[in-house]
N, CA, C and O atoms as a GROMACS GRO file, in nm:
protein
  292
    1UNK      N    1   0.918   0.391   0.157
    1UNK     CA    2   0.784   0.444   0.178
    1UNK      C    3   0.726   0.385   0.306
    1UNK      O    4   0.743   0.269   0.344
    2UNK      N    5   0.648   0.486   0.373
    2UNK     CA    6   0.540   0.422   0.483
    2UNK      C    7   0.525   0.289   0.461
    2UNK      O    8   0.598   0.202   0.508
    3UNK      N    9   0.391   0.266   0.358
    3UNK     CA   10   0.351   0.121   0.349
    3UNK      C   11   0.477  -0.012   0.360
    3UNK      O   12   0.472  -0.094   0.452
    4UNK      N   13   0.573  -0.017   0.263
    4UNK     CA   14   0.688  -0.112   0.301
    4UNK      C   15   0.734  -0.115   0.406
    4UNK      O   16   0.757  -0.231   0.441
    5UNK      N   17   0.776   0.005   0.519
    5UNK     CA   18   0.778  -0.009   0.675
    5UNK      C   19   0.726  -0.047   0.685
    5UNK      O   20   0.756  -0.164   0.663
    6UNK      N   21   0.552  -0.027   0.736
    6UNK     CA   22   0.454  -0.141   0.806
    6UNK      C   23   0.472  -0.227   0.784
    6UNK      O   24   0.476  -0.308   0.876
    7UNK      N   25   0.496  -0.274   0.639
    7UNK     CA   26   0.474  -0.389   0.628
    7UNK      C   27   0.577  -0.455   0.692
    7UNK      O   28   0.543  -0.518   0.793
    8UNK      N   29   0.746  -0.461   0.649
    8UNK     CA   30   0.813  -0.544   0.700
    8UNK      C   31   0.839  -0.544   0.879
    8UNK      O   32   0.904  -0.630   0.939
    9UNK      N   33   0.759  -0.408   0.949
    9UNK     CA   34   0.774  -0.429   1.093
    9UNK      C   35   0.638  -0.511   1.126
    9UNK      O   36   0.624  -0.547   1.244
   10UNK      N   37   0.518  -0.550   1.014
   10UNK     CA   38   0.494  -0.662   1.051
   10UNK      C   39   0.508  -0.801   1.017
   10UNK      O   40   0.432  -0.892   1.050
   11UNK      N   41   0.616  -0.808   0.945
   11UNK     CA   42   0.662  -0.923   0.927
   11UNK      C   43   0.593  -0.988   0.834
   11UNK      O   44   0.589  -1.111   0.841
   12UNK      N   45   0.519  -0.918   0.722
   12UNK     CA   46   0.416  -0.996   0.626
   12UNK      C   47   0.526  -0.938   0.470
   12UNK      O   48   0.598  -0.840   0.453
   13UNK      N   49   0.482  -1.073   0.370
   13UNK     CA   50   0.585  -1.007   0.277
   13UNK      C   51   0.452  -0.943   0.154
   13UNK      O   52   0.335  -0.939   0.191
   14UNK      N   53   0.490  -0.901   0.027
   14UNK     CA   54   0.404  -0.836  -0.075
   14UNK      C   55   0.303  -0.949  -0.053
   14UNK      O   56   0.196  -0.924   0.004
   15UNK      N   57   0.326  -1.047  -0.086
   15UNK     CA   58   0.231  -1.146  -0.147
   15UNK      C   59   0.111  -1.167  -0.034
   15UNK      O   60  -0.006  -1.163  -0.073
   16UNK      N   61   0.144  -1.193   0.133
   16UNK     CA   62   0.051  -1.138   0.215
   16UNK      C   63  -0.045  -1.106   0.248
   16UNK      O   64  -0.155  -1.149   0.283
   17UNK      N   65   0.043  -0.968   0.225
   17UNK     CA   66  -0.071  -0.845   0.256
   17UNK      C   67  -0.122  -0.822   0.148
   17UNK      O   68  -0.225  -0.755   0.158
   18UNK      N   69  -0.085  -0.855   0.020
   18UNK     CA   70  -0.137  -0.837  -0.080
   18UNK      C   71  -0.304  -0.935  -0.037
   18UNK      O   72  -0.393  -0.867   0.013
   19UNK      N   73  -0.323  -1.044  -0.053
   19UNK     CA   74  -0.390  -1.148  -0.035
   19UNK      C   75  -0.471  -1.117   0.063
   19UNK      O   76  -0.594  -1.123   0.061
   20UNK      N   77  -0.394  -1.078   0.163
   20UNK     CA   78  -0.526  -1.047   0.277
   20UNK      C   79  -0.613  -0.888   0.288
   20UNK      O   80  -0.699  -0.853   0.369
   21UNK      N   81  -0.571  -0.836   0.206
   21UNK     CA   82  -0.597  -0.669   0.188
   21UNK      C   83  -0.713  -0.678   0.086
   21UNK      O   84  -0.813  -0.607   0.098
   22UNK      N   85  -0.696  -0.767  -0.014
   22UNK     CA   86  -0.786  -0.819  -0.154
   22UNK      C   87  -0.739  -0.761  -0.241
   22UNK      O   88  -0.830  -0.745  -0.323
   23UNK      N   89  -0.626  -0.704  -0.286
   23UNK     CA   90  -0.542  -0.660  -0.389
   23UNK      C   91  -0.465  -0.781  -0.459
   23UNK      O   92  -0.469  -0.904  -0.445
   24UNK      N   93  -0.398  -0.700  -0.533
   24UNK     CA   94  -0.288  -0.830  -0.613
   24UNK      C   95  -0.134  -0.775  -0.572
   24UNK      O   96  -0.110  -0.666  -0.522
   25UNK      N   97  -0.038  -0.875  -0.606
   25UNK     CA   98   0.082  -0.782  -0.504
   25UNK      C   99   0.124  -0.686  -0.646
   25UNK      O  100   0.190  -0.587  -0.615
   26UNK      N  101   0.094  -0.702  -0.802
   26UNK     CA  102   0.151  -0.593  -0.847
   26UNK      C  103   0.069  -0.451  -0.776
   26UNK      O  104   0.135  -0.354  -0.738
   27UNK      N  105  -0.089  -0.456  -0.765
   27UNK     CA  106  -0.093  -0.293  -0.703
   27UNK      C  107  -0.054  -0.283  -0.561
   27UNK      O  108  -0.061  -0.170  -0.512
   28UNK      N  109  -0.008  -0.400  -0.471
   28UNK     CA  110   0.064  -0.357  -0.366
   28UNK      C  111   0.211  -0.194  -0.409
   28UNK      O  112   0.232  -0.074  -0.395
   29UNK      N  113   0.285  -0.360  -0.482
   29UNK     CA  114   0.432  -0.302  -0.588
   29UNK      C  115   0.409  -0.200  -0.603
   29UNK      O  116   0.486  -0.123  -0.546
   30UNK      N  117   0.319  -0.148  -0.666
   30UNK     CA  118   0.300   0.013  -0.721
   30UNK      C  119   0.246   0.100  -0.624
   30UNK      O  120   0.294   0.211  -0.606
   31UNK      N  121   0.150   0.057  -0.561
   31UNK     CA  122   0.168   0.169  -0.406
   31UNK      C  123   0.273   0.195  -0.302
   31UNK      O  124   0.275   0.296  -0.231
   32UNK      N  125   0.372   0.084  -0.298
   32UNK     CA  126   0.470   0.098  -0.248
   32UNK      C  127   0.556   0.150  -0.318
   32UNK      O  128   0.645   0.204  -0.252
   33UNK      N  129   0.566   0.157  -0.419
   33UNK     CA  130   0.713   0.254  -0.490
   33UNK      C  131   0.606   0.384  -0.561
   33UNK      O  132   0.635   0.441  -0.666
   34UNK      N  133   0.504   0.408  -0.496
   34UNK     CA  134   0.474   0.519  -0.530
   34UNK      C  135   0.433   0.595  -0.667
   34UNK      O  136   0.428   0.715  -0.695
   35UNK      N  137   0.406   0.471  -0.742
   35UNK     CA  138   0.382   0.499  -0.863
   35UNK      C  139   0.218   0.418  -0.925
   35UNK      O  140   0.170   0.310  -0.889
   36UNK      N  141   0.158   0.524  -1.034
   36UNK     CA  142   0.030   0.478  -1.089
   36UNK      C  143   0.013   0.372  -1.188
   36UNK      O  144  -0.092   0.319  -1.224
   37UNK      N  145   0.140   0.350  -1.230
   37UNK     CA  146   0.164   0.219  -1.376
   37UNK      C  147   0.297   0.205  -1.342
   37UNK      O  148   0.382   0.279  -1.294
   38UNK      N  149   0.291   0.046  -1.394
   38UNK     CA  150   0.395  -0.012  -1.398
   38UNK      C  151   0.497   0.010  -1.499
   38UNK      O  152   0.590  -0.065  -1.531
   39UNK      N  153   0.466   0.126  -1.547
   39UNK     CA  154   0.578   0.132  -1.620
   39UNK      C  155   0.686   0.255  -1.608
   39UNK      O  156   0.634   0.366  -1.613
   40UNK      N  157   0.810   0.250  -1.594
   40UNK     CA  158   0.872   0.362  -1.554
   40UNK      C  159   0.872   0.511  -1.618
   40UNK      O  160   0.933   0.592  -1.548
   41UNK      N  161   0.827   0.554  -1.712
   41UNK     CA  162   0.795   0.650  -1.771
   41UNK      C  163   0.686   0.721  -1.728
   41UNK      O  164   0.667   0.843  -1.720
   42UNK      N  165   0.603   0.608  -1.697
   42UNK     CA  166   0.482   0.676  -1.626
   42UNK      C  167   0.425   0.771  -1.570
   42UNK      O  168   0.487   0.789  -1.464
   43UNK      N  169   0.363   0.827  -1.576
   43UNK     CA  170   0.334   1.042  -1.513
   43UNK      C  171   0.242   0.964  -1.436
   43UNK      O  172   0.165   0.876  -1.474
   44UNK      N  173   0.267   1.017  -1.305
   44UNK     CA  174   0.166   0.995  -1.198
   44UNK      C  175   0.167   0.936  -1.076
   44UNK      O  176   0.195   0.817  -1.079
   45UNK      N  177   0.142   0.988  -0.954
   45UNK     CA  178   0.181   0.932  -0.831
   45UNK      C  179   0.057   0.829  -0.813
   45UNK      O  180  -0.051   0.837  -0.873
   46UNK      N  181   0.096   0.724  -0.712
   46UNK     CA  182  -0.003   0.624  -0.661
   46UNK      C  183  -0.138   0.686  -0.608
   46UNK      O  184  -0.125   0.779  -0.528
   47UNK      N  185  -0.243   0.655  -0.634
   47UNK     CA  186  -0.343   0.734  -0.624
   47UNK      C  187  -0.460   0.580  -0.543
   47UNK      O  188  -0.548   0.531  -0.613
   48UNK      N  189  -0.444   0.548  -0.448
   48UNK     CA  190  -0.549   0.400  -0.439
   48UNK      C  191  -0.653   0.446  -0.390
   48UNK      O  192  -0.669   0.555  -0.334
   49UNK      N  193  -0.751   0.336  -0.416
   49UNK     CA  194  -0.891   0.357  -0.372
   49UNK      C  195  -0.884   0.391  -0.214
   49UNK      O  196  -0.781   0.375  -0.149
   50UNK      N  197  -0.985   0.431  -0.169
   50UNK     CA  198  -0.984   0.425  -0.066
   50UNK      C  199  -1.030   0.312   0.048
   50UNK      O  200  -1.006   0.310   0.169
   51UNK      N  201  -1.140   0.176  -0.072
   51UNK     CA  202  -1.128   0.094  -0.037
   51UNK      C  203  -0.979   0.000  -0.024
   51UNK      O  204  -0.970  -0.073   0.074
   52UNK      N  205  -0.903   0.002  -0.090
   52UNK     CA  206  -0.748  -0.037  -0.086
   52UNK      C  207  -0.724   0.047   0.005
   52UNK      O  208  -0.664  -0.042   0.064
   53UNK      N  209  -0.715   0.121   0.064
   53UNK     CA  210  -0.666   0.143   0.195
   53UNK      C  211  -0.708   0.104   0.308
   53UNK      O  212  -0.649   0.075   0.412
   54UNK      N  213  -0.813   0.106   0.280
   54UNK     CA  214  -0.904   0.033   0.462
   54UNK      C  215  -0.834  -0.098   0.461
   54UNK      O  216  -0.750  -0.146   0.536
   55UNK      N  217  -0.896  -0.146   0.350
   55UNK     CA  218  -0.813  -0.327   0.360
   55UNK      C  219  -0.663  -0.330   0.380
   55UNK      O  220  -0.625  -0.442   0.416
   56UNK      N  221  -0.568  -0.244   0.367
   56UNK     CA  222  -0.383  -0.223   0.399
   56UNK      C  223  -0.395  -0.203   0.536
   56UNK      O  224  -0.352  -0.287   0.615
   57UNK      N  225  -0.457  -0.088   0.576
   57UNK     CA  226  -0.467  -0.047   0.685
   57UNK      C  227  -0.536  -0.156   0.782
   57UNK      O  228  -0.467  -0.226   0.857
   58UNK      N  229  -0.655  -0.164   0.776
   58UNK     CA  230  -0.683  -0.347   0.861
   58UNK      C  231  -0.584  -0.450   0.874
   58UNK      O  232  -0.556  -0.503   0.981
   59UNK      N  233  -0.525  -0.480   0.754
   59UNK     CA  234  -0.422  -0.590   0.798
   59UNK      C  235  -0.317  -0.547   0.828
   59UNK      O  236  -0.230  -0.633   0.831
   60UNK      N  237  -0.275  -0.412   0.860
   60UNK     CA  238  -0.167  -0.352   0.930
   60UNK      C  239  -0.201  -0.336   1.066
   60UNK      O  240  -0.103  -0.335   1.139
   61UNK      N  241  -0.334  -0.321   1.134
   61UNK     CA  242  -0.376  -0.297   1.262
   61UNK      C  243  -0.383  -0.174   1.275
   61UNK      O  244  -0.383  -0.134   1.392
   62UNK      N  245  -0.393  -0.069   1.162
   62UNK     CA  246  -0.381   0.061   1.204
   62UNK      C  247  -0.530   0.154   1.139
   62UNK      O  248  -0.608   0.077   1.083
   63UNK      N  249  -0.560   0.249   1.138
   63UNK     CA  250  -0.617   0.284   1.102
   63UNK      C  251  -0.624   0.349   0.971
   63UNK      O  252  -0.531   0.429   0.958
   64UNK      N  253  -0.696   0.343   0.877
   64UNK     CA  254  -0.693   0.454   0.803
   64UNK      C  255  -0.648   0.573   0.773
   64UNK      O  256  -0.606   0.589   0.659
   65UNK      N  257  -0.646   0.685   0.866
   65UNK     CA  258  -0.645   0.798   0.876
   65UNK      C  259  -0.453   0.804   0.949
   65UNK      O  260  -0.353   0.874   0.933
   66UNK      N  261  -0.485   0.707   1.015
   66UNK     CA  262  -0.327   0.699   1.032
   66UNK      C  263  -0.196   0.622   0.926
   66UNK      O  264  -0.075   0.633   0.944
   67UNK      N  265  -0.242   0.569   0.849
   67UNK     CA  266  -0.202   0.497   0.700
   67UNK      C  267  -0.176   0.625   0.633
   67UNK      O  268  -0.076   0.650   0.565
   68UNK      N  269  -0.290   0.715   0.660
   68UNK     CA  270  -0.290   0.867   0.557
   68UNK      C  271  -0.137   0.979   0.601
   68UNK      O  272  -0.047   1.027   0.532
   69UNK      N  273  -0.178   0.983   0.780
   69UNK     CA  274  -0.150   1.065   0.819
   69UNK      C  275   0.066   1.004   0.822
   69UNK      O  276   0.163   1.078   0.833
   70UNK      N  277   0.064   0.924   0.815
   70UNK     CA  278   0.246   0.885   0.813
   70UNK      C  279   0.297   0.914   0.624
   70UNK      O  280   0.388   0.978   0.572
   71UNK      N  281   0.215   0.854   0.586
   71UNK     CA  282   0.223   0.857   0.461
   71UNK      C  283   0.269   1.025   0.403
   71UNK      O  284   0.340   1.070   0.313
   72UNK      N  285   0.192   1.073   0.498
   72UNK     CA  286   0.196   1.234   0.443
   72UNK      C  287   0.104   1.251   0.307
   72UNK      O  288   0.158   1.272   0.198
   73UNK      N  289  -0.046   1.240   0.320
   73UNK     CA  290  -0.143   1.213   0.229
   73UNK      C  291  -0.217   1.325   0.271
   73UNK      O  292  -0.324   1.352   0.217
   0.00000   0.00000   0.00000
């Protein structure tokens, strides 16, 4: 997924960006594998706030809309 690129081309691991975004790294985990619960049965794609995105997107250096727009959102 998008988000795990950024992340590892910036060299930050879950725990991180988790921390500096103000998330926890399990809803990192689950936005990155694209899923709404942690559990594999689960019905439902990752759906994050949109405050969780400004804060990913800030500590990625990118924008918002461009977080959206790679993502294919």
């Amino acid at each position: 997924m998008t988000l795990r690129r950024l992340r590892n081309e910036s060299g930050l691991s879950q725990e991180s960006l988790a921390y500096q975004a103000g998330i926890t790294k399990n809803q990192l985990q689950l936005i990155e594998a694209g899923r709404s619960t942690g559990r594999k049965d689960g019905a439902g794609r990752s759906n994050p706030r949109m405050a969780t995105l400004a804060g990913l997107a800030d500590v990625l250096g990118i924008s918002v809309a461009a977080l959206m727009t790679e993502s294919g959102l």
